[in-house]
C-alpha positions as CSV (number, residue, x, y, z in Angstrom):
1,X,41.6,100.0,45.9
2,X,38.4,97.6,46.8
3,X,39.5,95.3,43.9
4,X,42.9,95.0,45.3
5,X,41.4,94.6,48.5
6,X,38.7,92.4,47.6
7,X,41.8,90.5,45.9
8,X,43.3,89.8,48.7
9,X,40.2,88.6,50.6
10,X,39.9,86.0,48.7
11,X,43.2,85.0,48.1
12,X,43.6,85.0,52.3
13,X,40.4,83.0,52.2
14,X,41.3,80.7,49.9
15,X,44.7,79.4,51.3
16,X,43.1,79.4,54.5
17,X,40.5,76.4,53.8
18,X,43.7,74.4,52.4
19,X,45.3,73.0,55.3
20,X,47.5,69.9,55.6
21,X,46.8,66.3,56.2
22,X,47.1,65.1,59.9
23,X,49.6,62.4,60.6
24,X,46.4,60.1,61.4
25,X,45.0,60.5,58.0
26,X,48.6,60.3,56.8
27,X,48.6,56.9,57.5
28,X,46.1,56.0,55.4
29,X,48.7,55.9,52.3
30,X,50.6,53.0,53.0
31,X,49.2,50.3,50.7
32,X,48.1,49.7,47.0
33,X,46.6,52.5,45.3
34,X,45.5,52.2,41.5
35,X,44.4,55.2,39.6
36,X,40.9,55.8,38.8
37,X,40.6,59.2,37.7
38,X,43.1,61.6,35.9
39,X,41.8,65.7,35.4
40,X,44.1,68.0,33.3
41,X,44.7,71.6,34.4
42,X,42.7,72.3,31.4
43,X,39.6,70.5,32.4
44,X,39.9,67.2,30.7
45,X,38.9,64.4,32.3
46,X,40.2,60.4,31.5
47,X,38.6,57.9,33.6
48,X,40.0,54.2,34.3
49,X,37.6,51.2,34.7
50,X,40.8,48.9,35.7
51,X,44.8,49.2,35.9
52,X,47.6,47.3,34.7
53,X,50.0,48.6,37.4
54,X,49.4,49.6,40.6
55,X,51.3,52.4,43.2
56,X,52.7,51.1,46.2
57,X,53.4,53.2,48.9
58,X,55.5,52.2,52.7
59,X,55.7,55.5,54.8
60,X,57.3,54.9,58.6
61,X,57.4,58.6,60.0
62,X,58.0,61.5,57.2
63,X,60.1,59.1,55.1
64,X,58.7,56.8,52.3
65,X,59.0,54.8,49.0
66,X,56.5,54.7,45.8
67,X,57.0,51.7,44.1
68,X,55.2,50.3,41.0
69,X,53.9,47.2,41.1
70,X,52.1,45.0,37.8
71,X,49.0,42.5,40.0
72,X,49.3,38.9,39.0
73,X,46.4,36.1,38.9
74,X,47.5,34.6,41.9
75,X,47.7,37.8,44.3
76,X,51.5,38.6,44.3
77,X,52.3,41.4,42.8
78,X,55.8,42.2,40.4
79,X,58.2,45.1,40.6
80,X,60.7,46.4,38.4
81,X,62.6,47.2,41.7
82,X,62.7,50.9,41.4
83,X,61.7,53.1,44.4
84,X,60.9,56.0,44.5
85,X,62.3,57.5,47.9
86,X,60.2,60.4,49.2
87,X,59.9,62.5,52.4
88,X,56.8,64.4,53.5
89,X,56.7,68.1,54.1
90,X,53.9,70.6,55.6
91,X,54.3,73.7,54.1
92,X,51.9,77.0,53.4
93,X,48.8,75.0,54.8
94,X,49.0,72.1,52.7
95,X,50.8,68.5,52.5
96,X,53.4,67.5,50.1
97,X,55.5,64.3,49.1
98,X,58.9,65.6,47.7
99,X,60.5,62.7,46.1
100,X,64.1,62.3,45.1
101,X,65.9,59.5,42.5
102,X,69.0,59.6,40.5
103,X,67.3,61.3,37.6
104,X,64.7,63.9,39.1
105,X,63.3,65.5,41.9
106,X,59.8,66.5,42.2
107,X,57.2,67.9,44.4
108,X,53.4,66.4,44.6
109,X,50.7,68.2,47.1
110,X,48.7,65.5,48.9
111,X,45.2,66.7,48.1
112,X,42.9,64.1,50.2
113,X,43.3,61.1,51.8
114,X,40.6,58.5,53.4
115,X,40.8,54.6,53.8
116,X,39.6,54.7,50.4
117,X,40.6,58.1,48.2
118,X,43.6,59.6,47.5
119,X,44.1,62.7,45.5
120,X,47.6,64.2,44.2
121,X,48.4,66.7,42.1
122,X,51.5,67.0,40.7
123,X,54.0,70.4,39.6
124,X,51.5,70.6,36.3
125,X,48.9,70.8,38.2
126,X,47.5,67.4,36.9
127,X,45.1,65.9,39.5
128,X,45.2,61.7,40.3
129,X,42.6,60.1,41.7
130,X,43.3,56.7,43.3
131,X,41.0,54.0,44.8
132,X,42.4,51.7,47.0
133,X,43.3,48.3,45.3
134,X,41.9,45.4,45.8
135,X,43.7,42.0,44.2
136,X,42.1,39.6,41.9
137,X,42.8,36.4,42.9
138,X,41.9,33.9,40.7
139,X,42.2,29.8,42.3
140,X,43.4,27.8,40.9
């Protein structure tokens, strides 16, 4: 009885210190996010030094697209024109994006967010780590 007890302590305790992302931090995703770290469910770890594509993200409300985008020399960016429409949701103390195409639906919890850091983790429980992107321009 104290292990099932003890159990549920914990379990209470640790879905308590999850809680979601305010709509002020929210904000913070709308931009250009590259990937800088990728952490299995297993425990391994693949860092990236640089990216060739890049995530954008437009949110206005709970509604947003996800769109990848390949940096070019001169600061513009290009698209294959596929975007990914997605909707936020709060749901048992934590934040998700719950995106929808033509070919699959999915659910990602919005770990962290600053001006800087963003962490998602998707369904496998695979965690992303993005910085926030800065373009190369090079004059010419």
């Amino acid at each position: 009885m104290k292990n099932i007890l003890g159990l549920f302590a914990f379990s209470l305790l640790a879905v308590s210190c999850s809680k979601p992302i305010s709509a002020e931090e929210l904000k913070n995703l709308n931009g250009y996010w590259e990937i800088s770290e990728v952490k299995t469910a297993d425990g391994d770890t693949k860092e990236f030094q640089s990216n060739n594509n890049v995530d954008f993200f437009e949110l206005n409300d709970l509604k947003g697209t996800r769109t990848k985008v390949v940096p070019q020399f001169d600061g513009k960016n290009q698209t294959n024109g596929i975007k990914e429409q997605f909707t936020v949701l709060d749901s048992a103390n934590a934040t998700y994006l719950k995106y929808a195409t033509d070919y699959a639906k999915w659910t990602e919890k919005v770990d962290k967010i600053t001006k800087d850091e963003l962490v998602i983790i998707n369904q496998n429980d695979i965690k992303y780590t993005y910085k926030r992107f800065t373009p190369i321009v090079v004059n010419e």
